[in-house]
PyMOL Python script that loads the backbone (N, CA, C, O; Angstrom):
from pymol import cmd

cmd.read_pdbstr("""\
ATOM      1  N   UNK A   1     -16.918 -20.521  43.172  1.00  0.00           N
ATOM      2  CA  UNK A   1     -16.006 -19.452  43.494  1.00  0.00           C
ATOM      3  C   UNK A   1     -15.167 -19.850  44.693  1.00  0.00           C
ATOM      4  O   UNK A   1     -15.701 -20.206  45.744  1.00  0.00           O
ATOM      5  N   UNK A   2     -13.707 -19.781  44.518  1.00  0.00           N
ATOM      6  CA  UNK A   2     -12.965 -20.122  45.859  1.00  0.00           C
ATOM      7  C   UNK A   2     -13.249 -18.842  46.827  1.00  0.00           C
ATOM      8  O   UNK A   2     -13.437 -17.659  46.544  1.00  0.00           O
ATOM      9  N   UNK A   3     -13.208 -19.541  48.107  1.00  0.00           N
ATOM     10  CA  UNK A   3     -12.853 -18.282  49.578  1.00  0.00           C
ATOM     11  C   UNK A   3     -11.837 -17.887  49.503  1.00  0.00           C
ATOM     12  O   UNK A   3     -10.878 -18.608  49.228  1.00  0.00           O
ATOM     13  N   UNK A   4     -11.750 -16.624  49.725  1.00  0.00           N
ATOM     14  CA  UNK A   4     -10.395 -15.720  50.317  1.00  0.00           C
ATOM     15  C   UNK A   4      -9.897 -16.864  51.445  1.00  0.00           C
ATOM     16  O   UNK A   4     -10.560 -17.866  51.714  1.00  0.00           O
ATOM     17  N   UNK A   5      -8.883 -16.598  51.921  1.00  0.00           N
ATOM     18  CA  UNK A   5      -8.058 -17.199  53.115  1.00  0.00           C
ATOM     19  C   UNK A   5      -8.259 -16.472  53.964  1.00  0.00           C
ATOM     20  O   UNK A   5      -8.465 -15.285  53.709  1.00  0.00           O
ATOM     21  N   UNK A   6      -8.265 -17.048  55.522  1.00  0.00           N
ATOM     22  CA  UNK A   6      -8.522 -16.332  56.571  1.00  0.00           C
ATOM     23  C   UNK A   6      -8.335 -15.032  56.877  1.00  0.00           C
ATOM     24  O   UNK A   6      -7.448 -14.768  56.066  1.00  0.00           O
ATOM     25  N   UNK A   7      -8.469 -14.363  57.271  1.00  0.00           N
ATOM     26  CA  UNK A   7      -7.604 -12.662  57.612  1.00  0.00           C
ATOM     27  C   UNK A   7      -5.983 -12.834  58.555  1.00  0.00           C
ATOM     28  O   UNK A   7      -4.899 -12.262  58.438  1.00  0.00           O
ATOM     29  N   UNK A   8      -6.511 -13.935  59.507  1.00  0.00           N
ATOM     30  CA  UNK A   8      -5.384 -14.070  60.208  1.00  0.00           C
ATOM     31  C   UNK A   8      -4.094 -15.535  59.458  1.00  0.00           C
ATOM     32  O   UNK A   8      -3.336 -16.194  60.170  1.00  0.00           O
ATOM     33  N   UNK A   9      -4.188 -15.633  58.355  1.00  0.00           N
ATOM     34  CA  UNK A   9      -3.751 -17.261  57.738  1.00  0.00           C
ATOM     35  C   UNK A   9      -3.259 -16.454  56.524  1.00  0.00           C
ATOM     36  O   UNK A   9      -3.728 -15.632  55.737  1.00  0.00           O
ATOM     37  N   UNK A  10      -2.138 -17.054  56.737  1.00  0.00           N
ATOM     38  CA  UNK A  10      -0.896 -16.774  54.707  1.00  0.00           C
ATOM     39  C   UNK A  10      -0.849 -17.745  54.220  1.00  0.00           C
ATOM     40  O   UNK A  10      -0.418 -18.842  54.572  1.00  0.00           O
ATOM     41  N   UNK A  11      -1.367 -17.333  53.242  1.00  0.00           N
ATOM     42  CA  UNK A  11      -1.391 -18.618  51.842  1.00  0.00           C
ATOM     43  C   UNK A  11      -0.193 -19.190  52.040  1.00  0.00           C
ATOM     44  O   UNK A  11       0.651 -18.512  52.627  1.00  0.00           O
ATOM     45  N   UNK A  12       0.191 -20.689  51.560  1.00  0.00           N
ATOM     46  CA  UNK A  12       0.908 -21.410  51.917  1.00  0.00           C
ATOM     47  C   UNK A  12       2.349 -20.604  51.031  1.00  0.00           C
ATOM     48  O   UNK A  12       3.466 -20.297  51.446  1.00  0.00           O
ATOM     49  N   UNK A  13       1.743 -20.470  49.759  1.00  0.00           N
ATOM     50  CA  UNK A  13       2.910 -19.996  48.862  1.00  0.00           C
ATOM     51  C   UNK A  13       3.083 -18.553  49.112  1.00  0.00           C
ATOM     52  O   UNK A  13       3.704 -18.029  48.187  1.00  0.00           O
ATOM     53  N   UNK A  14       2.858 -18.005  49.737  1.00  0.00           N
ATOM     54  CA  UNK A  14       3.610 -16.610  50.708  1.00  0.00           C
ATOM     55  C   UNK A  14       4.785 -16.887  51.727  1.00  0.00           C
ATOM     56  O   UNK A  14       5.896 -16.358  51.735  1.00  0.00           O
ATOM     57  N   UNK A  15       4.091 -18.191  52.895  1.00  0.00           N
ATOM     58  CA  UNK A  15       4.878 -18.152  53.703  1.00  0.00           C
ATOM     59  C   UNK A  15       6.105 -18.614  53.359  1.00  0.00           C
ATOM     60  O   UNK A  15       7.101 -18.317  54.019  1.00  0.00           O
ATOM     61  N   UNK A  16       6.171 -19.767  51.770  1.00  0.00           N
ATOM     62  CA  UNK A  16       7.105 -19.944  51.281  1.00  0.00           C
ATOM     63  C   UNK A  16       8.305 -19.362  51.019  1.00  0.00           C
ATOM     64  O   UNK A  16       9.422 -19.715  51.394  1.00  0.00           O
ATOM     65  N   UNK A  17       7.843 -18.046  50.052  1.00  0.00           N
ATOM     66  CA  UNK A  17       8.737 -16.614  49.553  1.00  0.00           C
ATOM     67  C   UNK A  17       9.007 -16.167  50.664  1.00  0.00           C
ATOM     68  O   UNK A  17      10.154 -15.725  50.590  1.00  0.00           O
ATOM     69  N   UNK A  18       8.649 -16.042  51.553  1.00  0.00           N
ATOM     70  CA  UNK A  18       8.769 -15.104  52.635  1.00  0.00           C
ATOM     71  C   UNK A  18       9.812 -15.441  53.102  1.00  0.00           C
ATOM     72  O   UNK A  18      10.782 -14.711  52.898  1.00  0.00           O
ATOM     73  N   UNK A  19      10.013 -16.969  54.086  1.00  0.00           N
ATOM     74  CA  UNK A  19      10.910 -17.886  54.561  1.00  0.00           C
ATOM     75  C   UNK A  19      12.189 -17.939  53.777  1.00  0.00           C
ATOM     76  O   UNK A  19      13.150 -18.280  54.467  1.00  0.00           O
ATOM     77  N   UNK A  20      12.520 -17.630  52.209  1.00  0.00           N
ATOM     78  CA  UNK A  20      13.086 -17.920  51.428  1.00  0.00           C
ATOM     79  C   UNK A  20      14.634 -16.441  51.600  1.00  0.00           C
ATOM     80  O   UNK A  20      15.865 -16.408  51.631  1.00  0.00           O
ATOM     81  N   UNK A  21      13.115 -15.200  51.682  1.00  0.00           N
ATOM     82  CA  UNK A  21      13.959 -14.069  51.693  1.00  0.00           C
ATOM     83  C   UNK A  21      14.414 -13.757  53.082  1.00  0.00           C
ATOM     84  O   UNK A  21      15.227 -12.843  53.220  1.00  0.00           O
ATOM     85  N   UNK A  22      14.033 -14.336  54.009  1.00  0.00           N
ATOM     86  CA  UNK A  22      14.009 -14.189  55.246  1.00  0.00           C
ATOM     87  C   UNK A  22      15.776 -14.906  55.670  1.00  0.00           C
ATOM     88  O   UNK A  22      16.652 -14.600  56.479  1.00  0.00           O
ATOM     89  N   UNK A  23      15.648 -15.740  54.839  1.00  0.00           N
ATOM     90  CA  UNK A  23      17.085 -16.920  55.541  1.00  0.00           C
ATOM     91  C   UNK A  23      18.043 -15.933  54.536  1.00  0.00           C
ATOM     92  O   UNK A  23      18.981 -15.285  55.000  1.00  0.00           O
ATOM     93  N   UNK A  24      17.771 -15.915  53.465  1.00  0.00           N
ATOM     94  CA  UNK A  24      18.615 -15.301  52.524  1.00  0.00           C
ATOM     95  C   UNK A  24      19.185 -13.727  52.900  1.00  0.00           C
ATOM     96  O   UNK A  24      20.368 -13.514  52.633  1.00  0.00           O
ATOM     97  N   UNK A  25      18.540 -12.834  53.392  1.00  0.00           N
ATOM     98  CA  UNK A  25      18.187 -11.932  54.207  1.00  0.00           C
ATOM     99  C   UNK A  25      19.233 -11.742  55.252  1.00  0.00           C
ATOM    100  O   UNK A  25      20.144 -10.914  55.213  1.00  0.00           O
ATOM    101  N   UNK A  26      18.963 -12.707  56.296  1.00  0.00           N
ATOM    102  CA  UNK A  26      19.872 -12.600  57.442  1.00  0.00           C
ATOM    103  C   UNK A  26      21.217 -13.304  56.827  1.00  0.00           C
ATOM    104  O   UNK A  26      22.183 -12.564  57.018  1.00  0.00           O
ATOM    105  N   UNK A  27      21.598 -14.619  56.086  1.00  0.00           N
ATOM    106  CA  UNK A  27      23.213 -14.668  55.374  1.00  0.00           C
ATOM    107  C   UNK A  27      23.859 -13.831  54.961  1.00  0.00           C
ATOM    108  O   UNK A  27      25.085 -13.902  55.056  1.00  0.00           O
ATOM    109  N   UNK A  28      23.148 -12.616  54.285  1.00  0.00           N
ATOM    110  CA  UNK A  28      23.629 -11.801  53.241  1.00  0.00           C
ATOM    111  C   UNK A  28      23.880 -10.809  54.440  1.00  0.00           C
ATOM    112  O   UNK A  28      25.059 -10.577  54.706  1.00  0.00           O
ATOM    113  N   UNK A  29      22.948 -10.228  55.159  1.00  0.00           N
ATOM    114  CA  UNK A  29      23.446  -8.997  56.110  1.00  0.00           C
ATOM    115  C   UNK A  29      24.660  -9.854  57.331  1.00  0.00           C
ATOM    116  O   UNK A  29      25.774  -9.401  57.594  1.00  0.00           O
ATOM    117  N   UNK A  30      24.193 -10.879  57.799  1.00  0.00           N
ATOM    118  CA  UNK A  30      25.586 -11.159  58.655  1.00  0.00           C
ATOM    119  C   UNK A  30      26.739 -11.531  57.736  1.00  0.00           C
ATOM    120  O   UNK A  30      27.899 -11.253  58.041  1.00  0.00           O
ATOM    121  N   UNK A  31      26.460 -12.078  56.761  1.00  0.00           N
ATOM    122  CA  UNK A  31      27.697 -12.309  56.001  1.00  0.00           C
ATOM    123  C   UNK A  31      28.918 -11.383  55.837  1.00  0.00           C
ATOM    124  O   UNK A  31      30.121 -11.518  56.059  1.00  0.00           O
ATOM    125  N   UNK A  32      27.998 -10.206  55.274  1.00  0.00           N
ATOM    126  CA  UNK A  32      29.139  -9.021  55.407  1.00  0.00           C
ATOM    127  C   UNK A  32      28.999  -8.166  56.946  1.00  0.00           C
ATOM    128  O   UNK A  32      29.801  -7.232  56.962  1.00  0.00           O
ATOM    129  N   UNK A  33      28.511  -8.224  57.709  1.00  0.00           N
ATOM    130  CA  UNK A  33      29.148  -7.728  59.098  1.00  0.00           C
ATOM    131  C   UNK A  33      30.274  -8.413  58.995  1.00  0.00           C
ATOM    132  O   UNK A  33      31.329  -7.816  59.213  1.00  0.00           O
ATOM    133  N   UNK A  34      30.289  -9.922  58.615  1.00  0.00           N
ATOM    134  CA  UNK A  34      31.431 -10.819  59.110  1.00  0.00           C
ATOM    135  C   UNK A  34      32.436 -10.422  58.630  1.00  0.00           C
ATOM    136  O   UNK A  34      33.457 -10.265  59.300  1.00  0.00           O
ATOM    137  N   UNK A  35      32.323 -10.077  56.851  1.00  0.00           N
ATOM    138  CA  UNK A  35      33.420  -9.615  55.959  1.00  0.00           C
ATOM    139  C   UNK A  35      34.258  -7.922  56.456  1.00  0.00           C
ATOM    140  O   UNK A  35      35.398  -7.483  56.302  1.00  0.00           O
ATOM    141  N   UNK A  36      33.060  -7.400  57.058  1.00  0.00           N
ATOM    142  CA  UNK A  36      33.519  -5.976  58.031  1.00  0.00           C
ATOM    143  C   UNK A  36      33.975  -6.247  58.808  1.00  0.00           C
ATOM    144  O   UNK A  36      34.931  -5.556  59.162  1.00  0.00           O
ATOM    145  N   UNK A  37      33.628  -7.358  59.548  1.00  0.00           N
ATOM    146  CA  UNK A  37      34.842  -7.670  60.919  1.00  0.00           C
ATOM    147  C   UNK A  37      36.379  -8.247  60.387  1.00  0.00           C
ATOM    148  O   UNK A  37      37.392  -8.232  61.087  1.00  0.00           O
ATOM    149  N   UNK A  38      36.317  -8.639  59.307  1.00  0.00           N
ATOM    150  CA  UNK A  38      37.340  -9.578  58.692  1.00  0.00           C
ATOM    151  C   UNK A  38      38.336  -8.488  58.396  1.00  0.00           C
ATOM    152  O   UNK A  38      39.397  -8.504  59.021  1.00  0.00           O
ATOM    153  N   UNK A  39      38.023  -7.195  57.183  1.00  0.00           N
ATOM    154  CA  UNK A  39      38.723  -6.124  57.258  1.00  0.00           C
ATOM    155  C   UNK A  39      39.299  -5.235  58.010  1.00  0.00           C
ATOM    156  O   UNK A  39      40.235  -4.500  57.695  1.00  0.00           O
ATOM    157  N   UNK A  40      38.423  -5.329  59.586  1.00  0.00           N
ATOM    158  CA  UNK A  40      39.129  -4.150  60.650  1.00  0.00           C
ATOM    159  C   UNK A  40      39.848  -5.328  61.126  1.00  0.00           C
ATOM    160  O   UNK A  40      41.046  -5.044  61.129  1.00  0.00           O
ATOM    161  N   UNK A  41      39.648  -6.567  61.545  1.00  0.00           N
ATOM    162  CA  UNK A  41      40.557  -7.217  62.626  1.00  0.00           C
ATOM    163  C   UNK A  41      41.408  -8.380  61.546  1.00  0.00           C
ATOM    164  O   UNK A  41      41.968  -9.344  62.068  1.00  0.00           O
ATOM    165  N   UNK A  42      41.432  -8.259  60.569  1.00  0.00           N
ATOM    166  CA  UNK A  42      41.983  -9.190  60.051  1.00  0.00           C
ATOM    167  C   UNK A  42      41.949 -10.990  60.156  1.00  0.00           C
ATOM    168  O   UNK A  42      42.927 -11.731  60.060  1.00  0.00           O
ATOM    169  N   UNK A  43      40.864 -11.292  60.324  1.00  0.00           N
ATOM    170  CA  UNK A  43      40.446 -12.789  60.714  1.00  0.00           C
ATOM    171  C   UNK A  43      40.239 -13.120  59.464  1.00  0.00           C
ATOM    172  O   UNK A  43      39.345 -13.965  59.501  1.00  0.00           O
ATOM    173  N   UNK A  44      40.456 -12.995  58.715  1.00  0.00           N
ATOM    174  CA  UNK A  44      40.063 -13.759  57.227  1.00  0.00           C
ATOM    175  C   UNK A  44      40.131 -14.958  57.471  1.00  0.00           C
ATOM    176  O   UNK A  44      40.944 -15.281  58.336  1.00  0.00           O
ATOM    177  N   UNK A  45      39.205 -16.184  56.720  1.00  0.00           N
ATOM    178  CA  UNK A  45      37.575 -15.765  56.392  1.00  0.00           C
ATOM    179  C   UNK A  45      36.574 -16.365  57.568  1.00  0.00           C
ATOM    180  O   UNK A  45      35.492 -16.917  57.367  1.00  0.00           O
ATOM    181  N   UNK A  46      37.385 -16.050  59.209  1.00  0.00           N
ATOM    182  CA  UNK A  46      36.349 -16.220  60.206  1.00  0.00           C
ATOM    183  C   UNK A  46      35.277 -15.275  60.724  1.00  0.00           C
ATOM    184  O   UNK A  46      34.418 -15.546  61.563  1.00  0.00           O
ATOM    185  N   UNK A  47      35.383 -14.622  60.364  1.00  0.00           N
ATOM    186  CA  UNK A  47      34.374 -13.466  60.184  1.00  0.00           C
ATOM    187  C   UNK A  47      33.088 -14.010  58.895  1.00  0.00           C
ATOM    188  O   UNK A  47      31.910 -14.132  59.233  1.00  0.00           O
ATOM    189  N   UNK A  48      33.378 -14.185  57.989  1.00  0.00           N
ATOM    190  CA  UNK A  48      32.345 -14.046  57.474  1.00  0.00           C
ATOM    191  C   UNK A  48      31.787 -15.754  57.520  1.00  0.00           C
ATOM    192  O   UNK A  48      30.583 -15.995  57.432  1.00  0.00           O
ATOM    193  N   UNK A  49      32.570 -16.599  57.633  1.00  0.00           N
ATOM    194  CA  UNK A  49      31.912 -18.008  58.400  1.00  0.00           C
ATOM    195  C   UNK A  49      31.194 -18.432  59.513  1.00  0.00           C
ATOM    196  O   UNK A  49      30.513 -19.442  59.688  1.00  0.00           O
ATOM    197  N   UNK A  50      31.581 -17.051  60.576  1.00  0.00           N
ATOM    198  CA  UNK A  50      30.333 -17.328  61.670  1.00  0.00           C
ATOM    199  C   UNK A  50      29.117 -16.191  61.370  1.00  0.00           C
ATOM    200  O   UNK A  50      28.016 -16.243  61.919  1.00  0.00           O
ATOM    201  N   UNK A  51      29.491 -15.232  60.467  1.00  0.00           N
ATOM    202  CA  UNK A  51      27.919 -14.329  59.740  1.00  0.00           C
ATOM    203  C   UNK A  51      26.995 -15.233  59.323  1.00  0.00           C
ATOM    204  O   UNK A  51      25.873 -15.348  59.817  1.00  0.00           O
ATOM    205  N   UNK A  52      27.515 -16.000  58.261  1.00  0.00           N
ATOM    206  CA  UNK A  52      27.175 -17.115  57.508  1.00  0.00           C
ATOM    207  C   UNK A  52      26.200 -18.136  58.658  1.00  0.00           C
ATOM    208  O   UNK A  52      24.971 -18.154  58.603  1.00  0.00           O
ATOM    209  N   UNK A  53      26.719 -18.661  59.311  1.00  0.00           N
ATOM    210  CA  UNK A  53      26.294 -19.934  59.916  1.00  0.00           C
ATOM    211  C   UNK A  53      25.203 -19.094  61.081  1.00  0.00           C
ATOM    212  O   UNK A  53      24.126 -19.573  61.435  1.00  0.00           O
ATOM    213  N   UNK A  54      25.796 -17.654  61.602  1.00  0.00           N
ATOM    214  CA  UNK A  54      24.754 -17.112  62.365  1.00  0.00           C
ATOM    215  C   UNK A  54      23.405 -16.624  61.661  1.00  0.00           C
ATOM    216  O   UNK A  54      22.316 -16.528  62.226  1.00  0.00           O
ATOM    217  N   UNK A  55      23.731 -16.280  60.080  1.00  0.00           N
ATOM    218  CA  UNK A  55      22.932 -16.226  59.764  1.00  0.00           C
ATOM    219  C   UNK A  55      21.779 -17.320  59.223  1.00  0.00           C
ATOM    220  O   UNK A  55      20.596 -17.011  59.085  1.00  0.00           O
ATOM    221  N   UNK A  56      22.265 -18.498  58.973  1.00  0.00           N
ATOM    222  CA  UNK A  56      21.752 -19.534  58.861  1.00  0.00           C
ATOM    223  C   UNK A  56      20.634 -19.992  60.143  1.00  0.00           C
ATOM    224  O   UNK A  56      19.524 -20.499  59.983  1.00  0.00           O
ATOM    225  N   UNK A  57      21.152 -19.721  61.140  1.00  0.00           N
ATOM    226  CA  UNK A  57      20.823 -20.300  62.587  1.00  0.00           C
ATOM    227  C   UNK A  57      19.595 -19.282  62.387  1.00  0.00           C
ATOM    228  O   UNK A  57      18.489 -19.536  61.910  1.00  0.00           O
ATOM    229  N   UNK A  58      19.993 -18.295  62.785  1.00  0.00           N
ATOM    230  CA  UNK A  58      18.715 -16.763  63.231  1.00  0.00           C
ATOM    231  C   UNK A  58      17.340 -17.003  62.251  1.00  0.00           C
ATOM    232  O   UNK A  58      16.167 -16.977  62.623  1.00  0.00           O
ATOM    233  N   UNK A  59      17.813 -17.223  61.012  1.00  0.00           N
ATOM    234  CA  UNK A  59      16.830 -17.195  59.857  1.00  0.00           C
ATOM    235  C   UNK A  59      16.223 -18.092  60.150  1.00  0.00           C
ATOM    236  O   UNK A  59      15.121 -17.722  60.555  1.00  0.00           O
ATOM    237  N   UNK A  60      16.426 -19.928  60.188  1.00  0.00           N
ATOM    238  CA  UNK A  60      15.774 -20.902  60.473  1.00  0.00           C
ATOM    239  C   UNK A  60      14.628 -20.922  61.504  1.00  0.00           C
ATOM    240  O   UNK A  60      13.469 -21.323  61.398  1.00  0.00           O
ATOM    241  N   UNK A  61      15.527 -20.181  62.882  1.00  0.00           N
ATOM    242  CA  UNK A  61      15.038 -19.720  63.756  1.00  0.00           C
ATOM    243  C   UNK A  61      13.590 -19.251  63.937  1.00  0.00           C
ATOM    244  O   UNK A  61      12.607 -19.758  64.477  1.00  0.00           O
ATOM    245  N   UNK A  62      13.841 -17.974  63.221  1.00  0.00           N
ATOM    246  CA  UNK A  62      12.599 -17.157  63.028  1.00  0.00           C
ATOM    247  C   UNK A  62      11.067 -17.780  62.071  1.00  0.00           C
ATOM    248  O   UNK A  62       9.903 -17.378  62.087  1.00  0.00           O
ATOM    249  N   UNK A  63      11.672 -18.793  61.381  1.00  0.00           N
ATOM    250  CA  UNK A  63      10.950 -19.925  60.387  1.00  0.00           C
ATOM    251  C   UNK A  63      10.433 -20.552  61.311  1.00  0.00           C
ATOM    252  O   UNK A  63       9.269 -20.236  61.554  1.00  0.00           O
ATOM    253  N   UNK A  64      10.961 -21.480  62.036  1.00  0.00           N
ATOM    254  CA  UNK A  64       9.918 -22.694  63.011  1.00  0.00           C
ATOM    255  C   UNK A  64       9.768 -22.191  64.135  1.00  0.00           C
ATOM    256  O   UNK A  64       9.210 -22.975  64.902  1.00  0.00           O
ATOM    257  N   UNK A  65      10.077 -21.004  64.679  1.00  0.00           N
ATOM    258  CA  UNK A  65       9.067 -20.463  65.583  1.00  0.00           C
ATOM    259  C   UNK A  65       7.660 -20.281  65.741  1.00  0.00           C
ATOM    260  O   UNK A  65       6.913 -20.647  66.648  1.00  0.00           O
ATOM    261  N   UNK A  66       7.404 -19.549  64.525  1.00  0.00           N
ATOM    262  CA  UNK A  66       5.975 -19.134  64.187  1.00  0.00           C
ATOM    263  C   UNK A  66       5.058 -20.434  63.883  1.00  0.00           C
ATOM    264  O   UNK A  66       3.835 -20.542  63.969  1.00  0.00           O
ATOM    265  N   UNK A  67       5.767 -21.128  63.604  1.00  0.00           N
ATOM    266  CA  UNK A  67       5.158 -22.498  62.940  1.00  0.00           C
ATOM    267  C   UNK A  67       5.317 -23.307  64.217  1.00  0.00           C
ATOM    268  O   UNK A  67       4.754 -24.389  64.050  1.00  0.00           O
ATOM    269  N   UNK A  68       5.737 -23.234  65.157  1.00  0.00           N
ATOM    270  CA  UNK A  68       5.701 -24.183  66.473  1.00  0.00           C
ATOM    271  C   UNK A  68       4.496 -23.478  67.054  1.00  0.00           C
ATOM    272  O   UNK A  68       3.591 -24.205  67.465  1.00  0.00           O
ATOM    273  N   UNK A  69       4.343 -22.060  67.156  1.00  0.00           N
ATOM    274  CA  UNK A  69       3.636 -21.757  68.164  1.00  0.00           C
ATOM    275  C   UNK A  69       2.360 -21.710  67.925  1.00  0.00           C
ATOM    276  O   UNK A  69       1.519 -21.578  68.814  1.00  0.00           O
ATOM    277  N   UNK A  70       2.003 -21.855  66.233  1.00  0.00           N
ATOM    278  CA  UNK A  70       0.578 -22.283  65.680  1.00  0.00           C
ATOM    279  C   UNK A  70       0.531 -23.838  65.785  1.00  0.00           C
ATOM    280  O   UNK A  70      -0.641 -24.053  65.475  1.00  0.00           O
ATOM    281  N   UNK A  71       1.055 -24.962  66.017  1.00  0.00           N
ATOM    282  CA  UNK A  71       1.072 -25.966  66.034  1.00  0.00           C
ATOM    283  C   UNK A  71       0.081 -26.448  67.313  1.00  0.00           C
ATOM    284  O   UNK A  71      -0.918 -27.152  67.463  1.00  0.00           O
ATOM    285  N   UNK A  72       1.123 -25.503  68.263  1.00  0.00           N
ATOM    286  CA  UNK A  72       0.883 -25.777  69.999  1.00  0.00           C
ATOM    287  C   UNK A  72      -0.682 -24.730  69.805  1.00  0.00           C
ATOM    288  O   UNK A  72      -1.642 -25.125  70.467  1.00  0.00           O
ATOM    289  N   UNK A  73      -0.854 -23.681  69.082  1.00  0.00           N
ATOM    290  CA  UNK A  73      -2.369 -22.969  69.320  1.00  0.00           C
ATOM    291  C   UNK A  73      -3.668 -24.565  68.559  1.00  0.00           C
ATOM    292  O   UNK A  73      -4.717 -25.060  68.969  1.00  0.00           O
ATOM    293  N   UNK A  74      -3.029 -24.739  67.698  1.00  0.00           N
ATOM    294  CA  UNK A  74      -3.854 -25.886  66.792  1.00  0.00           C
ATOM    295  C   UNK A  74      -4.215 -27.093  68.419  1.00  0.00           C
ATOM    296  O   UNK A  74      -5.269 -27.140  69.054  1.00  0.00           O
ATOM    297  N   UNK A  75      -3.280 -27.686  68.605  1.00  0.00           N
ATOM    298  CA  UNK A  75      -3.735 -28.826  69.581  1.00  0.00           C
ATOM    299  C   UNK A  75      -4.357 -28.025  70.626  1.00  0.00           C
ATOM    300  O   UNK A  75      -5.410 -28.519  71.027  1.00  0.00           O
ATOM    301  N   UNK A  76      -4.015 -26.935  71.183  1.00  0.00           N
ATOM    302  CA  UNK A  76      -5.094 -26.686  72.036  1.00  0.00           C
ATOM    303  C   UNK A  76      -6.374 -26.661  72.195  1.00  0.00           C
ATOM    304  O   UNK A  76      -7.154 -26.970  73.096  1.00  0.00           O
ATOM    305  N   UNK A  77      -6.479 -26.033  70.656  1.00  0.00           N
ATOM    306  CA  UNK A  77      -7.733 -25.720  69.850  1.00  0.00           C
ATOM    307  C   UNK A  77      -8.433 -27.019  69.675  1.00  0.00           C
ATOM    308  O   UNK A  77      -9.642 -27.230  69.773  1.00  0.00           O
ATOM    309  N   UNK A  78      -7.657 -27.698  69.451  1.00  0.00           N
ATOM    310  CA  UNK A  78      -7.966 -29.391  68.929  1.00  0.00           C
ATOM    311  C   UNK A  78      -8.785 -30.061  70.312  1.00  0.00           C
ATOM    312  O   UNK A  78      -9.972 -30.386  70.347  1.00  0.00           O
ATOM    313  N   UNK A  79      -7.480 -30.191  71.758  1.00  0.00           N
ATOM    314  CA  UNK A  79      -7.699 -30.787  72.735  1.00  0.00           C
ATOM    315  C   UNK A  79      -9.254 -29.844  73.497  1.00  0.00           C
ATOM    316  O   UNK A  79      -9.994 -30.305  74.366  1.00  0.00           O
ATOM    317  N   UNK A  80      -9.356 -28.644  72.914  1.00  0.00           N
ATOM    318  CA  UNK A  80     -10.551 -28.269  73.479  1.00  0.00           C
ATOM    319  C   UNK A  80     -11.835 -28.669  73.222  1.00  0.00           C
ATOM    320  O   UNK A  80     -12.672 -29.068  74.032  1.00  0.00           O
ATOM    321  N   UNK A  81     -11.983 -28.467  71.430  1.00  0.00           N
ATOM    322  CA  UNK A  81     -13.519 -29.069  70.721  1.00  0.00           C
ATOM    323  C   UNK A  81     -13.301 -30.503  71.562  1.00  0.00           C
ATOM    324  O   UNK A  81     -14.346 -30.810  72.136  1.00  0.00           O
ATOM    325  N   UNK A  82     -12.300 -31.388  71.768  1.00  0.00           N
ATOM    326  CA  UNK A  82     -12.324 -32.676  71.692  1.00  0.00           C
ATOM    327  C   UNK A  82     -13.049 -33.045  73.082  1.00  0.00           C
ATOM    328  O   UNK A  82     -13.953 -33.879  73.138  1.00  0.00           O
ATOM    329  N   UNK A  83     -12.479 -32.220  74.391  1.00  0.00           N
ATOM    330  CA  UNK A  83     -13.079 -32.149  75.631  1.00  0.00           C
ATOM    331  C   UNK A  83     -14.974 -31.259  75.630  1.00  0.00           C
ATOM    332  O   UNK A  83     -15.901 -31.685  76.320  1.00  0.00           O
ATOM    333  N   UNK A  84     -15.044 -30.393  74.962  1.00  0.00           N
ATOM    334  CA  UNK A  84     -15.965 -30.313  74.967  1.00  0.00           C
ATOM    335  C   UNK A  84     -17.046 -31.084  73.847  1.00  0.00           C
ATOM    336  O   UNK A  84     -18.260 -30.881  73.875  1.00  0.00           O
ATOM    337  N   UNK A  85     -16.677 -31.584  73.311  1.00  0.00           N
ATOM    338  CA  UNK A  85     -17.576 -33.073  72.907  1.00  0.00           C
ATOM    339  C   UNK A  85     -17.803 -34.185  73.317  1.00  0.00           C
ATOM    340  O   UNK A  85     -18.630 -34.943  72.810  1.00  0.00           O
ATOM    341  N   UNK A  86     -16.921 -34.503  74.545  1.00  0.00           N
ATOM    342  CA  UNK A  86     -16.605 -35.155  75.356  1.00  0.00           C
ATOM    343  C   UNK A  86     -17.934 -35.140  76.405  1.00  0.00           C
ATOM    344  O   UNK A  86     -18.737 -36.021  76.713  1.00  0.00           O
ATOM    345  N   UNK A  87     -17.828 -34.105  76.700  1.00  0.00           N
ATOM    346  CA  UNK A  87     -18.910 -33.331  77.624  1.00  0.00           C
ATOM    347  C   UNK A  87     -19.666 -33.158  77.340  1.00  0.00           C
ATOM    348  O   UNK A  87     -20.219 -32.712  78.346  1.00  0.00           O
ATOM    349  N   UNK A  88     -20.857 -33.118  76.012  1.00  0.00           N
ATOM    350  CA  UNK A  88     -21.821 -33.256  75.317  1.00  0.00           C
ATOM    351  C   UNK A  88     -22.215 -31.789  75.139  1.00  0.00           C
ATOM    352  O   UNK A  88     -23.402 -31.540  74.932  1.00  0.00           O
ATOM    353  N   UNK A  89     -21.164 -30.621  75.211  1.00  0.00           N
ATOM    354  CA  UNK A  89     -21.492 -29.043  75.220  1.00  0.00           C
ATOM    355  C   UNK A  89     -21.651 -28.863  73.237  1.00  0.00           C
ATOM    356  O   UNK A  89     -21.909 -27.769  72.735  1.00  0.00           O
TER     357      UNK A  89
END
""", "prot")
cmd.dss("prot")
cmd.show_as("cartoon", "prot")
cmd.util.cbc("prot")
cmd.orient("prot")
């Protein structure tokens, strides 16, 4: 019988979908702020090229954050068992 996954850990193919709707998510909502800014001020199509690319940026963003800051919890975690085996605890 396989284990459930941690309580605190997302299956790999969650964080996948997730990441997917997440980037897609923020293009689509800044996209059209951009296209709303484009209609009141008339910037066609610089408005919706920096939605676009802001939304690109923000989304990515929010992706390797979470994943940096479990990286940096992992080696800590790592550099700790490693010192305390070190130490014969």
């Amino acid at each position: 019988m396989s284990e459930p996954p941690p309580k605190n850990k997302t299956p790999i193919s969650n964080r996948g979908v997730s990441a997917g709707f997440e980037i897609a998510g923020a293009v689509a909502v800044l996209s059209l702020l951009g296209y709303w800014f484009d209609s009141k001020l008339n910037t066609s199509p610089w408005g919706i090229i920096v939605g676009a690319v802001t939304g690109i940026v923000g989304g990515l963003y929010n992706i390797v954050r979470p994943a940096v800051l479990q990286m940096l919890r992992d080696n800590a975690s790592r550099q700790k068992q490693d010192q305390n085996k070190k130490n014969g605890h």
